[in-house]
N, C-alpha and C positions, 0 to 999 in steps of 0.2 A: 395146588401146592401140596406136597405129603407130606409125612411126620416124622419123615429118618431126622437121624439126629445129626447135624455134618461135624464132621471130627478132623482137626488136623493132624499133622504127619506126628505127632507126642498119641493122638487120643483123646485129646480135651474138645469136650465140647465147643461149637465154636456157634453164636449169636450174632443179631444183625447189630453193631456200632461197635464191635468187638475189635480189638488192634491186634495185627500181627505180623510177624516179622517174617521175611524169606529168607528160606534155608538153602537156595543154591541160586547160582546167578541164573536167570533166566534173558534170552532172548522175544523181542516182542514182536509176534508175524505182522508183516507190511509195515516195519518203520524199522529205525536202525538201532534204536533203544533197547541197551539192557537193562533190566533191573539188576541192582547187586545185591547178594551175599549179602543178610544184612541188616536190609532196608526196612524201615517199618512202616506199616499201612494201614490207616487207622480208620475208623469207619465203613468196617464192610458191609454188604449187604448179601444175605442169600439168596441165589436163582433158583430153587427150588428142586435142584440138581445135586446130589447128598457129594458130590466131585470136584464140587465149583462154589465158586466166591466172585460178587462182583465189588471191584474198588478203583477209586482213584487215587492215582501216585502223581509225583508232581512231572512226570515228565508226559504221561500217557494218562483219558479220561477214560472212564470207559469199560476198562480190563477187567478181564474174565480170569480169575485164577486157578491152580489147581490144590487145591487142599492138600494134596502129596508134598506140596515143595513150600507149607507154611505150617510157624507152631506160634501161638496163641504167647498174644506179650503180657 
C-alpha cells in the first residue's frame, strides 16, 4: 500500500470510513444501475489506488469509484 494521499474531486483529503457524495450520475458496468447526482456513500474504504475508492451503495456491493466524480460530505 503507498502513502499518496487520495483526494476528491474539491482536494480534500479523503480516509477510509469517510462519507461522500457523487457529483455526477454515474452508470454502473455489467448492471443497469445508475448512481445519482447526489447520492451519498458512507463508509469507504481505500484500494490503495490514489484514483479509487471502494464502497457499498444500496443498490450495488462491491463498487470501485472514481475520486474524480466524488467530494467529501
Amino acid at each position: 500500500m503507498s502513502d499518496d494521499i487520495v483526494r476528491d474531486s474539491n482536494g480534500a483529503a479523503l480516509a477510509d470510513g469517510d462519507s461522500v457524495t457523487v457529483i455526477k450520475d454515474l452508470k454502473v458496468k455489467g448492471t443497469s444501475e445508475t448512481i445519482k447526482r447526489g447520492t451519498l456513500v458512507k463508509g469507504i474504504r481505500l484500494t490503495g489506488k490514489p484514483g479509487e475508492v471502494e464502497c457499498n451503495t444500496r443498490q450495488v456491493k462491491g463498487l470501485v469509484l472514481k475520486t474524480e466524480f466524488l467530494k467529501k460530505a
